[in-house]
DSSP file (Angstrom, degrees, kcal/mol; ACC not computed):
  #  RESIDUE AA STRUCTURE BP1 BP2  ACC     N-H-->O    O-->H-N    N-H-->O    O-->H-N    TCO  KAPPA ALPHA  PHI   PSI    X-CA   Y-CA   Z-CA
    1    1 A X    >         0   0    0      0, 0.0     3,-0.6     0, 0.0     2,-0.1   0.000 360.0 360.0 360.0  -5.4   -8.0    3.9  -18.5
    2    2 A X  T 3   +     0   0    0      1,-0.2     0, 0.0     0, 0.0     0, 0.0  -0.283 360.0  36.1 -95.2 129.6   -9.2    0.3  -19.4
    3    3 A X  T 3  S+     0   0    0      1,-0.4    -1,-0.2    -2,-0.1     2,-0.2   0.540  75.7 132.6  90.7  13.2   -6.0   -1.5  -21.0
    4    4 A X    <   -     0   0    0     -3,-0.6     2,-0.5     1,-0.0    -1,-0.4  -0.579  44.8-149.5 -79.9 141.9   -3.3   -0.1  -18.9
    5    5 A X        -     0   0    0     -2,-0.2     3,-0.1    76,-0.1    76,-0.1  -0.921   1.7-139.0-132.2 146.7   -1.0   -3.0  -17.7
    6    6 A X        -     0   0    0     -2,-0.5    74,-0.2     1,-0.1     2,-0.2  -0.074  39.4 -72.3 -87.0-176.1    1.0   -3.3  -14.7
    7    7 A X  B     -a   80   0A   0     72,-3.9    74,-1.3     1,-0.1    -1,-0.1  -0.508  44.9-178.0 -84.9 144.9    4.3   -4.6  -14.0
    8    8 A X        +     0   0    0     -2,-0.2     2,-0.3    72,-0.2    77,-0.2   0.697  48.2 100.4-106.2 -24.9    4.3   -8.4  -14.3
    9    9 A X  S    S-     0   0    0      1,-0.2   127,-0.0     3,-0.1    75,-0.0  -0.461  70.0-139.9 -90.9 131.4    7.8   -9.5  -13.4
   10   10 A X  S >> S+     0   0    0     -2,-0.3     4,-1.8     2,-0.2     3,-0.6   0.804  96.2  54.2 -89.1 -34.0    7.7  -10.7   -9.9
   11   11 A X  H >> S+     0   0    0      1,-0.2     4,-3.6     2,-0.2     3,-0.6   0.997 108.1  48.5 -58.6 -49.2   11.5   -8.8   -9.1
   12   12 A X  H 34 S+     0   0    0      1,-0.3    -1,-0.2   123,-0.2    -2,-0.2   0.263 108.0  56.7 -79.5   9.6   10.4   -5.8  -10.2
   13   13 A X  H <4 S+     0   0    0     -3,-0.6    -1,-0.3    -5,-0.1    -3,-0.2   0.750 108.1  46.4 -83.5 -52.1    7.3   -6.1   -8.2
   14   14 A X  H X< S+     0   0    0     -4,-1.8     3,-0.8    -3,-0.6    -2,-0.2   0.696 105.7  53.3 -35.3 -62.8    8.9   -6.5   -5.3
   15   15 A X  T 3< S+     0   0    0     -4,-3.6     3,-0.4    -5,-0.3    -3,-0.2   0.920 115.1  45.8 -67.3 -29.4   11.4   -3.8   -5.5
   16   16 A X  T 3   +     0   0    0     -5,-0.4    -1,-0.3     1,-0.2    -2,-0.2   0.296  68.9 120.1 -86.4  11.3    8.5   -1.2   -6.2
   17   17 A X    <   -     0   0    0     -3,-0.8    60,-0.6     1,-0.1    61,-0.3   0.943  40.0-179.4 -61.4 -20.3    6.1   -2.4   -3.5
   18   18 A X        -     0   0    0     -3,-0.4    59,-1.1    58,-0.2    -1,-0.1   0.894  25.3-151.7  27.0  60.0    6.2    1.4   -1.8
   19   19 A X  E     -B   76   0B   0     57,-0.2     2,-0.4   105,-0.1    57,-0.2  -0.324  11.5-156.7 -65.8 144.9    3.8   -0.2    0.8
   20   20 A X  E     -B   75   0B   0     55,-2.5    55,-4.3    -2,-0.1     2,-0.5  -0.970   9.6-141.3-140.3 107.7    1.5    3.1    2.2
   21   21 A X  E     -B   74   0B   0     -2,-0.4    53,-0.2    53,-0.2     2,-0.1  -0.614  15.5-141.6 -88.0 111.7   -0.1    2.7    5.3
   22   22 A X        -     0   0    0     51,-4.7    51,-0.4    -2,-0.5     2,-0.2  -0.608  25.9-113.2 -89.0 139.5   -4.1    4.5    5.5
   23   23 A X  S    S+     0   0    0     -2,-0.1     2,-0.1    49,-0.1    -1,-0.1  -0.348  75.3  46.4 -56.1 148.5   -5.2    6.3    8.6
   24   24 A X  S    S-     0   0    0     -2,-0.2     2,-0.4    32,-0.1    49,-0.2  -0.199  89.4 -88.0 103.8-177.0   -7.8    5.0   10.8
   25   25 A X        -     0   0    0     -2,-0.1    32,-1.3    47,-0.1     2,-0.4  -0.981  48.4-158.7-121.0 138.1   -8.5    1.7   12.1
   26   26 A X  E     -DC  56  71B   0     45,-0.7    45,-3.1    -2,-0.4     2,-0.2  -0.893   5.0-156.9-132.9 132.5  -10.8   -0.5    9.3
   27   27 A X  E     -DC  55  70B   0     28,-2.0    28,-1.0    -2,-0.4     2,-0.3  -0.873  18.0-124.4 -97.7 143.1  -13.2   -3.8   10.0
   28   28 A X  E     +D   54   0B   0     41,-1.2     2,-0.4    -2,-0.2    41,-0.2  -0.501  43.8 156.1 -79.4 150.6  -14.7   -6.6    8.1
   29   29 A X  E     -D   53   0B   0     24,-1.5    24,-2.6    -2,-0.3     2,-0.3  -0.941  24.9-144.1-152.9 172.4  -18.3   -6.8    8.5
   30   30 A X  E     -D   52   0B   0     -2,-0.4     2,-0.5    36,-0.3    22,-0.2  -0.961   6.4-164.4-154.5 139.1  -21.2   -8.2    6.5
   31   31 A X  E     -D   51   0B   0     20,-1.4    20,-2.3    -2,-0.3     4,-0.1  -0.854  20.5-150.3-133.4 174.7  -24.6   -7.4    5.7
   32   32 A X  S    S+     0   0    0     -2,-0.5     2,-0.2     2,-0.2    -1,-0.1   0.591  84.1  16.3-120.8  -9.4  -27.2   -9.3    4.4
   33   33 A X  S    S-     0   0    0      1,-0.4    18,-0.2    18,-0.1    -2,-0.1  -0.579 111.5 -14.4-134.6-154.8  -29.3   -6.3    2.3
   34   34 A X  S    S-     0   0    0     -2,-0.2    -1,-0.4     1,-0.2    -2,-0.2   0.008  75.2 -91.1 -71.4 167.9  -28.0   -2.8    1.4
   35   35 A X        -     0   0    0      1,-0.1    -1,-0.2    -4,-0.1     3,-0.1  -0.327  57.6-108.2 -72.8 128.5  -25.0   -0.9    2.5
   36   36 A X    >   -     0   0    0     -2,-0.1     3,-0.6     1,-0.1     2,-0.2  -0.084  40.9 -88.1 -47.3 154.8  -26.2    1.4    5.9
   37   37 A X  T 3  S+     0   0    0      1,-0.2    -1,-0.1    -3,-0.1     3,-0.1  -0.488 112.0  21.5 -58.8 135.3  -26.5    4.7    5.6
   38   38 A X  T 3  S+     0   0    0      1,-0.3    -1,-0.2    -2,-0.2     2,-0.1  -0.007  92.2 116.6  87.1 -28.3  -23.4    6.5    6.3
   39   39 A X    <   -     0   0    0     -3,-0.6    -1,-0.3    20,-0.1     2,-0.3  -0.311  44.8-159.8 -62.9 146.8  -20.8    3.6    5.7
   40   40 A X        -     0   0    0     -2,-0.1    16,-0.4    -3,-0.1     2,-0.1  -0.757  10.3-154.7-133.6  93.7  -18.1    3.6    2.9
   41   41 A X        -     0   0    0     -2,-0.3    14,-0.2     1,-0.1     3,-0.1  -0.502   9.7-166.2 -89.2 140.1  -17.1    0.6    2.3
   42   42 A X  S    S+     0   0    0     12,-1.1     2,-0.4     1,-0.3    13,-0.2   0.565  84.0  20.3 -88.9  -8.3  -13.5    0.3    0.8
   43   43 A X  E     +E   54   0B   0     11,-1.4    11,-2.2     2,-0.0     2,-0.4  -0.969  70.0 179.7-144.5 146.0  -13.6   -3.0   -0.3
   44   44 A X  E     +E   53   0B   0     -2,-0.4     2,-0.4     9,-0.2     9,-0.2  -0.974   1.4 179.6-119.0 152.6  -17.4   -5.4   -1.1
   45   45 A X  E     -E   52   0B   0      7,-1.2     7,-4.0    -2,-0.4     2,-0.7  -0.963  23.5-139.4-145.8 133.3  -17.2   -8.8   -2.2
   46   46 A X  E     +E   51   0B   0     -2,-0.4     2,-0.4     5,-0.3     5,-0.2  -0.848  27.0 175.9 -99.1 113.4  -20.6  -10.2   -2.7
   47   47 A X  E >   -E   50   0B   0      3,-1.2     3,-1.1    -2,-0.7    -2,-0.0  -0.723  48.1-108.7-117.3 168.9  -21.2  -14.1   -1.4
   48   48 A X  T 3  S+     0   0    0     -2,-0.4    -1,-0.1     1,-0.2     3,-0.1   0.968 125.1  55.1 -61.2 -51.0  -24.2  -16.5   -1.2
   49   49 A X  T 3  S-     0   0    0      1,-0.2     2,-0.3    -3,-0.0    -1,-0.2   0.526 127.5 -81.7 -84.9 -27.7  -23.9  -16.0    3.0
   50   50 A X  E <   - E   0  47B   0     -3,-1.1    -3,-1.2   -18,-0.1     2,-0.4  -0.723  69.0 -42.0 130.0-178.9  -24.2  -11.3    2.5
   51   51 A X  E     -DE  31  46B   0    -20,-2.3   -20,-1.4    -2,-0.3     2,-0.5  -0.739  44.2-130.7 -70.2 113.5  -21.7   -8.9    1.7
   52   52 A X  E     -DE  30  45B   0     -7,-4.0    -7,-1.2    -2,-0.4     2,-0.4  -0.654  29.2-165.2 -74.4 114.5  -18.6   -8.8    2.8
   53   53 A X  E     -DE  29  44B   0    -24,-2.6   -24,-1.5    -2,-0.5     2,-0.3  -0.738  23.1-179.4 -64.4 129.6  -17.5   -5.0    4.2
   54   54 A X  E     +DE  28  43B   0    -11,-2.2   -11,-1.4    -2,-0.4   -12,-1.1  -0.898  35.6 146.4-115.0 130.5  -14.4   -3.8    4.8
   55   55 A X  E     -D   27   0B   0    -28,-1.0   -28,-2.0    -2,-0.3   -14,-0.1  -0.910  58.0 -68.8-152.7 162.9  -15.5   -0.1    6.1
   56   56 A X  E  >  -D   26   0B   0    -16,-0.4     4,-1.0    -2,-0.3   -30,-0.2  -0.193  36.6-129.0 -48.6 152.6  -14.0    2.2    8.6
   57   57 A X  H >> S+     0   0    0    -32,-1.3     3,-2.0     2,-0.2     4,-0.8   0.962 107.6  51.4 -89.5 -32.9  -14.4    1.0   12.3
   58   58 A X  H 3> S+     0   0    0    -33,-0.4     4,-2.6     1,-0.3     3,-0.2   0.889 108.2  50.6 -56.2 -29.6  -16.0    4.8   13.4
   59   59 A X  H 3> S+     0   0    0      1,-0.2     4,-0.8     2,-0.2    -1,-0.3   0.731 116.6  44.1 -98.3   4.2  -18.5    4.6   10.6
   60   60 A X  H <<>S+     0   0    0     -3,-2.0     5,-2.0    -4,-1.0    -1,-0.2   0.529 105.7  59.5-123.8  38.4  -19.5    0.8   12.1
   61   61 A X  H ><5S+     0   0    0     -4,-0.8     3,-2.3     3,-0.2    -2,-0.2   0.708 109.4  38.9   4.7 -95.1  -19.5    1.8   15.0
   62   62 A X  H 3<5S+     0   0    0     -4,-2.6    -2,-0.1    -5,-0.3    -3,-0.1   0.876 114.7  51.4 -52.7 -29.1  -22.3    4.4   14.2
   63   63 A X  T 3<5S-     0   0    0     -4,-0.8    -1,-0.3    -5,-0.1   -27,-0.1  -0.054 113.2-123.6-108.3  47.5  -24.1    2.3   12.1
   64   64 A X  T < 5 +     0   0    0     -3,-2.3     2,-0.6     1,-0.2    -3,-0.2   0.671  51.2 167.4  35.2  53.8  -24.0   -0.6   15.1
   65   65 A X      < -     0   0    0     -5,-2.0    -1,-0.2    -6,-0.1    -2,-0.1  -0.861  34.7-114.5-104.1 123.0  -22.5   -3.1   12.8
   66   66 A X        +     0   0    0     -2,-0.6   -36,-0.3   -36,-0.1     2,-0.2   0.215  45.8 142.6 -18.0 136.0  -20.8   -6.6   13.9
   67   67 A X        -     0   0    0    -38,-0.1   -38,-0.1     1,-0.1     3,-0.1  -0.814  28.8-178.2-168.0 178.7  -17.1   -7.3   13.6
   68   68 A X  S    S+     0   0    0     -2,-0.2     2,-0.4   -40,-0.1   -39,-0.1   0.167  72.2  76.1-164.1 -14.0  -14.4   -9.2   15.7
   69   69 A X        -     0   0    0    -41,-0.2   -41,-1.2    47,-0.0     2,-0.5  -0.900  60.1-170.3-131.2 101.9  -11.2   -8.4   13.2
   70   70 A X  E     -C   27   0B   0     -2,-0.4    47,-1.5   -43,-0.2   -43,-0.3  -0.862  17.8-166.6 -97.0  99.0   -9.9   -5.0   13.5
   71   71 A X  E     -CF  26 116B   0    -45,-3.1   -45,-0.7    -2,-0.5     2,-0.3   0.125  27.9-132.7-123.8 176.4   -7.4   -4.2   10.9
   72   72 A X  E     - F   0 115B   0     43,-1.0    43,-1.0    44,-0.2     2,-0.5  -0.601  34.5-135.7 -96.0 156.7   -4.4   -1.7    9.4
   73   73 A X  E     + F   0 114B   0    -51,-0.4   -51,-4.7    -2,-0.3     2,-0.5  -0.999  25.7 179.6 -99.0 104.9   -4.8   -1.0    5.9
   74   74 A X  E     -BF  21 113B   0     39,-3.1    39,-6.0    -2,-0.5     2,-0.3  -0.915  11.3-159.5-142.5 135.9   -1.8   -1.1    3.5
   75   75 A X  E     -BF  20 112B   0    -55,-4.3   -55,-2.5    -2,-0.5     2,-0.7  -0.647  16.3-144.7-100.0 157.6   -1.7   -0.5   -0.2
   76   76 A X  E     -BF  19 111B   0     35,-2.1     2,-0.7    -2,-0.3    35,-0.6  -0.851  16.4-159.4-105.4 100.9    0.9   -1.7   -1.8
   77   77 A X        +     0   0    0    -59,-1.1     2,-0.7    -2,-0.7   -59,-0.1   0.184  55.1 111.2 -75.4  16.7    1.3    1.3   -4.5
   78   78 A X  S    S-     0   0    0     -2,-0.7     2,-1.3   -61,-0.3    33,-0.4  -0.903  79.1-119.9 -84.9 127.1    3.3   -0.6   -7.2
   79   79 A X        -     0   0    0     -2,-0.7   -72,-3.9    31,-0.1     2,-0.5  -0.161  43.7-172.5 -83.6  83.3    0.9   -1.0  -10.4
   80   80 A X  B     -a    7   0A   0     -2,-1.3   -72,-0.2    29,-1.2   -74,-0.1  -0.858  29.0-109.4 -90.1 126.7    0.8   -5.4  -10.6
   81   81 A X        -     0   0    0    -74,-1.3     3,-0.5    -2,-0.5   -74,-0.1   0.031  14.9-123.3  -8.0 127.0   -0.6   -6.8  -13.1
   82   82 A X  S    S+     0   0    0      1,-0.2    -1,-0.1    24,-0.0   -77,-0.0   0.969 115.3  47.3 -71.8 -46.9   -4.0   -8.7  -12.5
   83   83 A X  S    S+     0   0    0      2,-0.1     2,-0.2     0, 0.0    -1,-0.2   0.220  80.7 138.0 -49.7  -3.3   -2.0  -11.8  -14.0
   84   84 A X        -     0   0    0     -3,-0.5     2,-1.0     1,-0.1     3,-0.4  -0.232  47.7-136.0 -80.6 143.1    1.0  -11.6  -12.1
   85   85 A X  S    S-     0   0    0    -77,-0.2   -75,-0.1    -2,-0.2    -1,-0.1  -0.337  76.0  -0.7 -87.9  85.8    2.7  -14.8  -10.6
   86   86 A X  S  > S+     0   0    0     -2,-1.0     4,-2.2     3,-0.0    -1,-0.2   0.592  86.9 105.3 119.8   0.3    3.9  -14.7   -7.1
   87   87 A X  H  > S+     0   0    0     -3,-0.4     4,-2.5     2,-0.2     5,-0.3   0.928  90.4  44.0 -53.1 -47.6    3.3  -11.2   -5.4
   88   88 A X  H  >>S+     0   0    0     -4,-0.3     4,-2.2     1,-0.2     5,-0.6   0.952 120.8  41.3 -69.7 -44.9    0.5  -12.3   -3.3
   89   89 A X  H  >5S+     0   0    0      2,-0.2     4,-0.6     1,-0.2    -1,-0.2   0.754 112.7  51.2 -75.2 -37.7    2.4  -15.4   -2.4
   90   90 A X  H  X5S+     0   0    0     -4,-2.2     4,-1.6     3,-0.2     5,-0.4   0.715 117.2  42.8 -58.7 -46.2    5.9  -13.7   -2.0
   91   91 A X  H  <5S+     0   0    0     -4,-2.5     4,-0.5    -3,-0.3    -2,-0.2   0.749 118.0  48.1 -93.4 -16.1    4.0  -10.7    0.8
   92   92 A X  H  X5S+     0   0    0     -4,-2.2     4,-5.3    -5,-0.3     5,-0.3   0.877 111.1  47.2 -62.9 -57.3    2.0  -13.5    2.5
   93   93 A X  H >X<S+     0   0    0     -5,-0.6     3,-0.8    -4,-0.6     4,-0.8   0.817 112.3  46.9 -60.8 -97.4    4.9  -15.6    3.0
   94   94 A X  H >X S+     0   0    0     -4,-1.6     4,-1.1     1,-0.3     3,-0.6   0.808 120.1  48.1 -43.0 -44.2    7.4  -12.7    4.5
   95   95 A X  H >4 S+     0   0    0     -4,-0.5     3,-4.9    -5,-0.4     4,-0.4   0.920 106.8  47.6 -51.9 -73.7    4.5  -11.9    6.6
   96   96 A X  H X< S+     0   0    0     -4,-5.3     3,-0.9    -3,-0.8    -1,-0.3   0.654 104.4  69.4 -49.2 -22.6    3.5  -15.3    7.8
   97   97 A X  H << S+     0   0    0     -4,-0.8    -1,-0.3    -3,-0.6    -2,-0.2   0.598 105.0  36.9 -57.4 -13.1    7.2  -15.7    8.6
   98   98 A X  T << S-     0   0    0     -3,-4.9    -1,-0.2    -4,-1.1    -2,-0.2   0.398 127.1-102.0-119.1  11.9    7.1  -13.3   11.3
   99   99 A X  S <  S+     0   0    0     -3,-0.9     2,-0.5    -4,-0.4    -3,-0.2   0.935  70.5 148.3  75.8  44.7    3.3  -14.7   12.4
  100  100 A X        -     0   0    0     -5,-0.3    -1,-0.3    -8,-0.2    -2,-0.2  -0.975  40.5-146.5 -31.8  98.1    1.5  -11.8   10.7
  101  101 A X        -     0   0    0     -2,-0.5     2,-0.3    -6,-0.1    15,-0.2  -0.205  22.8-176.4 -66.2 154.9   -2.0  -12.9    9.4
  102  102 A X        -     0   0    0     13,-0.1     2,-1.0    11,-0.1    13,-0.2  -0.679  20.1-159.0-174.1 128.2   -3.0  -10.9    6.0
  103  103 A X        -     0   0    0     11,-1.3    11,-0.4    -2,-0.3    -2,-0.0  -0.902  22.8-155.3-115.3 108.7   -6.1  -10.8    3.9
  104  104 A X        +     0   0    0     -2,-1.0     2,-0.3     9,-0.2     9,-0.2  -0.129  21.0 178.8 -32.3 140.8   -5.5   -9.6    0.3
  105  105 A X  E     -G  112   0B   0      7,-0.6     7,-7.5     2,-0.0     2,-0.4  -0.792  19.3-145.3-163.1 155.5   -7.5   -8.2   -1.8
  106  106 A X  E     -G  111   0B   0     -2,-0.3     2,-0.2     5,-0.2     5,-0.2  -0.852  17.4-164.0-109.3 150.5   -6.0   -6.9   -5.7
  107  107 A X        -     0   0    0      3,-0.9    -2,-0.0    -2,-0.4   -64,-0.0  -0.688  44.2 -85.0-134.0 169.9   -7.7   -3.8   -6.8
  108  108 A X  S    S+     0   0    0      1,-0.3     3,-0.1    -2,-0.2   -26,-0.0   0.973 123.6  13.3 -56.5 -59.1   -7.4   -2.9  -10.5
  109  109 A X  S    S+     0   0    0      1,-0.1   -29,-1.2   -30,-0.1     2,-0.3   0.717 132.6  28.6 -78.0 -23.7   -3.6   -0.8  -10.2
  110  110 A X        -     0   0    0    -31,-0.2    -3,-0.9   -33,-0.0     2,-0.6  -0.980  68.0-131.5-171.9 131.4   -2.6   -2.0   -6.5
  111  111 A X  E     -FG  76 106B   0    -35,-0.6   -35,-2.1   -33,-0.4     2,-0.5  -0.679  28.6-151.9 -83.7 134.2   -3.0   -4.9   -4.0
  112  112 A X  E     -FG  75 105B   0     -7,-7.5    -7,-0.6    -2,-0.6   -37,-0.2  -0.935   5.3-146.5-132.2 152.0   -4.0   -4.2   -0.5
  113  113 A X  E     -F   74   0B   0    -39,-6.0   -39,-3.1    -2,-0.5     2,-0.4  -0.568  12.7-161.9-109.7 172.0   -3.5   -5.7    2.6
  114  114 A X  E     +F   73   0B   0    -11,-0.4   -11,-1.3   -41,-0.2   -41,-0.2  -0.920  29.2 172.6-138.2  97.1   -5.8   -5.9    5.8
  115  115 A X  E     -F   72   0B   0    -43,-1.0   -43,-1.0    -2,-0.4   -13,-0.1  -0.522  54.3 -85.3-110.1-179.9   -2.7   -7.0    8.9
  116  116 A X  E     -F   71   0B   0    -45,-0.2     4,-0.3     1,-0.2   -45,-0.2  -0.511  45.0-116.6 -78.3 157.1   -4.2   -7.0   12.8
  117  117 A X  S >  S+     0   0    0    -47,-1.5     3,-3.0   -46,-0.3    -1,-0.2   0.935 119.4  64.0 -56.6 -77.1   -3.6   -2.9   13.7
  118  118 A X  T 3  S+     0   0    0      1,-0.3     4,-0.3    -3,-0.1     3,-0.2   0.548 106.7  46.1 -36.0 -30.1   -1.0   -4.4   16.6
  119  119 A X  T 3> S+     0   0    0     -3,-0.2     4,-4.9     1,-0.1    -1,-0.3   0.601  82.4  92.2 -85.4   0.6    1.0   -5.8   13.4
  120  120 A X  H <> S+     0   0    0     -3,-3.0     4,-2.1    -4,-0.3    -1,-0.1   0.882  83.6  54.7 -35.0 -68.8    1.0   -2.8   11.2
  121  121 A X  H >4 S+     0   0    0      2,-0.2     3,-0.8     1,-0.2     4,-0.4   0.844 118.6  34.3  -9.8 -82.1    4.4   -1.5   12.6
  122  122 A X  H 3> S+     0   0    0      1,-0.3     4,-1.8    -4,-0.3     3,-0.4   0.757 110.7  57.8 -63.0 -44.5    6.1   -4.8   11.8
  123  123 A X  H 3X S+     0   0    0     -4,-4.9     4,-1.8     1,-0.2    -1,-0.3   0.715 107.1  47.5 -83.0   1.9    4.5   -5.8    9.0
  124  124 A X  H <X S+     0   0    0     -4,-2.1     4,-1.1    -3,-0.8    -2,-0.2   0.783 110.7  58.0 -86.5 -10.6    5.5   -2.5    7.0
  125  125 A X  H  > S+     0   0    0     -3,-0.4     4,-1.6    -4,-0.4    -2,-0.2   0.763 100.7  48.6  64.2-111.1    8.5   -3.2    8.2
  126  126 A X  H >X S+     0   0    0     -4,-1.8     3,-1.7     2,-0.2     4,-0.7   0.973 114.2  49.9 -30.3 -88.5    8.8   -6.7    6.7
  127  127 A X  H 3X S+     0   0    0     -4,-1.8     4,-1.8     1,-0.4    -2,-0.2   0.692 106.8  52.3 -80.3 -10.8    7.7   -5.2    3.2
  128  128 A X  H 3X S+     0   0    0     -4,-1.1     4,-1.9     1,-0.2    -1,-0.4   0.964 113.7  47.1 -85.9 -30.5   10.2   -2.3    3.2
  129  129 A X  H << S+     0   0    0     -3,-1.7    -2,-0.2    -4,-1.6    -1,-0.2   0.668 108.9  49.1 -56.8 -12.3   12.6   -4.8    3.8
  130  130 A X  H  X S+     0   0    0     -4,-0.7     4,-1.1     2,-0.2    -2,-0.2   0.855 115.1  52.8 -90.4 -41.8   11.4   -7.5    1.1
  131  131 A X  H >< S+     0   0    0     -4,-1.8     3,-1.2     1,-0.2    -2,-0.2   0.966 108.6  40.8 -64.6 -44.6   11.5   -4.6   -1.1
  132  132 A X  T 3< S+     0   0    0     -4,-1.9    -1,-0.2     1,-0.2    -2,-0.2   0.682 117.6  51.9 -73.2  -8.8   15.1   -3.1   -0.6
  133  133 A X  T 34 S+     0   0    0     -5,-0.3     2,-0.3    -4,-0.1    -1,-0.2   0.663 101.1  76.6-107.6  18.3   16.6   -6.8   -0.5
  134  134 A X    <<  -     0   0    0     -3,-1.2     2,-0.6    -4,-1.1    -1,-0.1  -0.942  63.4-163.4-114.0 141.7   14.9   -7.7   -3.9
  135  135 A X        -     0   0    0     -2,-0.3  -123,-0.2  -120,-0.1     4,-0.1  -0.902  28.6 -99.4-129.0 125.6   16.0   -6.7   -7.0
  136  136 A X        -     0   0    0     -2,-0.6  -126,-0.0  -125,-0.4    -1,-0.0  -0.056  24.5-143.7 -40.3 148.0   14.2   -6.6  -10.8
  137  137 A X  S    S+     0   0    0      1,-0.2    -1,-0.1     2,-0.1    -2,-0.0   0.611  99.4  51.0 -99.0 -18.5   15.3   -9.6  -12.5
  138  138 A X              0   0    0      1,-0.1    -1,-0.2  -129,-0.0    -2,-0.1   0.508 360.0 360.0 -66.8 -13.5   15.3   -7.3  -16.1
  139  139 A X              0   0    0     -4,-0.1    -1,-0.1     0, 0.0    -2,-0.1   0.655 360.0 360.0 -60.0 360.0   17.3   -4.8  -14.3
């Protein structure tokens, strides 16, 4: 699958976000050795300080791990380009216009966002509206 490329063109990004909202409610967490037993983390990013989690809240919960930011999960299902100029900056920005926090992270096909649960609502919302009022600029 290695060489596939995603859409670059920051209209046509836009218009396709088909943002998709996961069940459950998901936390950042961090650990400092290996992943607990029973967790599945959907996203790790490894730093000098531990691991960054992002895992389901039930399964850290069970495995009596820390967190303080309790989150929605939304992919943005349009295939972007690891190169692509302005997506992140374009769904931050509508967001932060309505005071919606959002932590990114780009996955090979699809960016996903991590909004407070209480903004989920609003902020899909927001991106089905940035998507129907933007229009590819090849179109």
């Amino acid at each position: 699958m290695c060489g596939v490329t995603g859409e670059r063109d920051l209209g046509a990004l836009l218009h396709g976000l088909q943002p998709q909202r996961h069940p459950y409610e998901y936390v950042f967490t961090t650990v400092t050795g290996a992943v607990p037993p029973g967790v599945h983390p959907v996203v790790m990013v490894a730093e000098p300080e531990g691991t960054t989690l992002v895992v389901m809240r039930a399964e850290a919960d069970a495995a009596g791990l820390p967190y303080d930011f309790v989150a929605a999960w939304i992919t943005l299902r349009v295939h972007s380009a690891l190169d692509a100029v302005g997506l992140t900056a374009a769904v931050s920005g509508a967001l932060a216009d309505v005071g919606i926090s959002c932590n990114v992270v780009a996955g090979y096909f699809h960016d996903h966002l991590f909004v407070g649960c209480a903004d989920a609502d609003q902020a899909m919302a927001v991106l089905a509206g940035l998507s129907t009022a933007t229009r590819p600029i090849n179109a």
